[in-house]
C-alpha positions as CSV (number, residue, x, y, z in Angstrom):
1,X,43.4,32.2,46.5
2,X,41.0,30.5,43.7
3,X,39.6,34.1,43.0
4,X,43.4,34.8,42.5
5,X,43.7,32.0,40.0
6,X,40.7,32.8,38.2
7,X,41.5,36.4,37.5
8,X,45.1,35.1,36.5
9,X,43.7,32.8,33.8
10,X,41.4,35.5,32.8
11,X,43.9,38.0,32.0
12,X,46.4,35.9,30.5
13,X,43.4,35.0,28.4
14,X,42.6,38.2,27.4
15,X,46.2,39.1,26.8
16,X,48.2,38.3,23.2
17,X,46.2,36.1,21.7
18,X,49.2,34.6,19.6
19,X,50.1,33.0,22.8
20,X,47.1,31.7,23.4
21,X,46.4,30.1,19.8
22,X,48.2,29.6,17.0
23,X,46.8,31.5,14.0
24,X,48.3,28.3,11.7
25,X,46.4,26.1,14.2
26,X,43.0,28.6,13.7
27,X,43.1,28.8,10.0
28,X,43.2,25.2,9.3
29,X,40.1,25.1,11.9
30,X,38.4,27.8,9.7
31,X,39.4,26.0,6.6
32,X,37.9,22.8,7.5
33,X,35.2,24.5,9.0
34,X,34.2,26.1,5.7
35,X,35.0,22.9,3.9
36,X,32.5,21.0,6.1
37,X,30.2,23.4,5.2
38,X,30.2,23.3,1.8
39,X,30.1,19.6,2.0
40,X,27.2,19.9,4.2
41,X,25.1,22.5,1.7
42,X,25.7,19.9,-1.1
43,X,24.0,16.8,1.1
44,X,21.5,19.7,1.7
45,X,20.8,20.6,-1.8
46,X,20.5,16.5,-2.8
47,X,18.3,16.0,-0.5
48,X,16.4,18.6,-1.4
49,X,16.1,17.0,-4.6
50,X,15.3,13.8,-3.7
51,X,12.6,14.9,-1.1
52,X,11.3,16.7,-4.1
53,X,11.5,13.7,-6.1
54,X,9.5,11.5,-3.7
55,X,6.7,14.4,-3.5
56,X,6.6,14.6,-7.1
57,X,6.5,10.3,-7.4
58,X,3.7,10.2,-4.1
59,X,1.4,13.2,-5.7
60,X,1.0,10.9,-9.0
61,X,-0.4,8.4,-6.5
62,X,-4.2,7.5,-6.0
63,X,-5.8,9.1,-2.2
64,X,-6.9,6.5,0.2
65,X,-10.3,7.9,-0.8
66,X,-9.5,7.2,-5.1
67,X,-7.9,3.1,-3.7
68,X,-11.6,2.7,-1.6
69,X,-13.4,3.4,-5.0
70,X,-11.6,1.3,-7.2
71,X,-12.1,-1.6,-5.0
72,X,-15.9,-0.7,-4.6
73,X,-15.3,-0.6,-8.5
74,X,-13.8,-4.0,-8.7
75,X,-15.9,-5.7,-6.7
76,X,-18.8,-4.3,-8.8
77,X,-17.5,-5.6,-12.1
78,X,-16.8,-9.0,-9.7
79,X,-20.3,-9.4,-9.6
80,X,-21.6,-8.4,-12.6
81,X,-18.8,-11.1,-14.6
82,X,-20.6,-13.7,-11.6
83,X,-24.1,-12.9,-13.5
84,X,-22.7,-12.9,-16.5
85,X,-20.5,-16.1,-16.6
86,X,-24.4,-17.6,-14.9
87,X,-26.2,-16.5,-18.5
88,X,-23.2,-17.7,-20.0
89,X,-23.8,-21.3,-18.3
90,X,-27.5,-21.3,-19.2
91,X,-26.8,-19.8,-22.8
92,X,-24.9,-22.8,-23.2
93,X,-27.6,-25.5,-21.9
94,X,-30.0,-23.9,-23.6
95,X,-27.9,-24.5,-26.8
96,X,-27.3,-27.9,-26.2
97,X,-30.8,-28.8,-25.6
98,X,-31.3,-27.0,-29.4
99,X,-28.5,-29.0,-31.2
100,X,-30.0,-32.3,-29.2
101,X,-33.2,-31.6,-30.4
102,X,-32.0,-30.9,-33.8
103,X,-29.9,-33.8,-34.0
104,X,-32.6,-36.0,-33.3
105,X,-34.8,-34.8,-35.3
106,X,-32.9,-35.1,-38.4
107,X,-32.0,-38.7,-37.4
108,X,-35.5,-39.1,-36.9
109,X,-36.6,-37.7,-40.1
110,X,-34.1,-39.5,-41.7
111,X,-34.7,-42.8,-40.8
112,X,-38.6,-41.5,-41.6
113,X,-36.9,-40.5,-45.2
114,X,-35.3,-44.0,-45.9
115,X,-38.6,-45.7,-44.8
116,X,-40.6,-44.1,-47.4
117,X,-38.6,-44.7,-50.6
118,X,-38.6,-49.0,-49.4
């Protein structure tokens, strides 16, 4: 009896289709079928673009190798503005001791000036 069934639903299948589906029914499928596909080409083609975008934008970037560099670089010119803000620092003792020096001498020599012309 179920092998009966089966071959009845079979045939009846395979019979007039009209019967079976409605043709209005199965265009507006295949209508909105091709309209979801369009719709789904355009998403496509922008994100195409913006993949393309974000290649473009990450190949403009430094490699990890380039970043390692300019940190080595960075911490080199770290160290020499260290040694060089240090010479600064003595520069500037140095100077002062000068202008001390200088200063007292020329109170020195002109206290030694005023003593002369008493």
């Amino acid at each position: 009896m179920t092998v009966g069934i089966m071959r009845f639903f079979n045939l009846s299948l395979i019979g007039d289709r009209a019967k079976v589906v409605d043709p209005d029914r199965l265009d507006k499928v295949f209508g909105s079928i091709e309209t979801m596909s369009e719709k789904l080409e355009e998403r496509f083609k922008n994100l195409e673009r913006r993949v393309a975008d974000v290649e473009s934008g990450l190949s403009d970037r430094p490699s990890r190798a380039e970043m390692h560099k300019i940190q080595l670089d960075f911490s080199d010119l770290k160290g020499r503005l260290g040694v060089m803000e240090s010479v600064g620092q003595q520069t500037n003792a140095a100077v002062q001791r000068i202008e001390g020096y200088m200063f007292e001498y020329g109170v020195n020599a002109g206290r030694h000036a005023g003593r002369k012309g008493d």
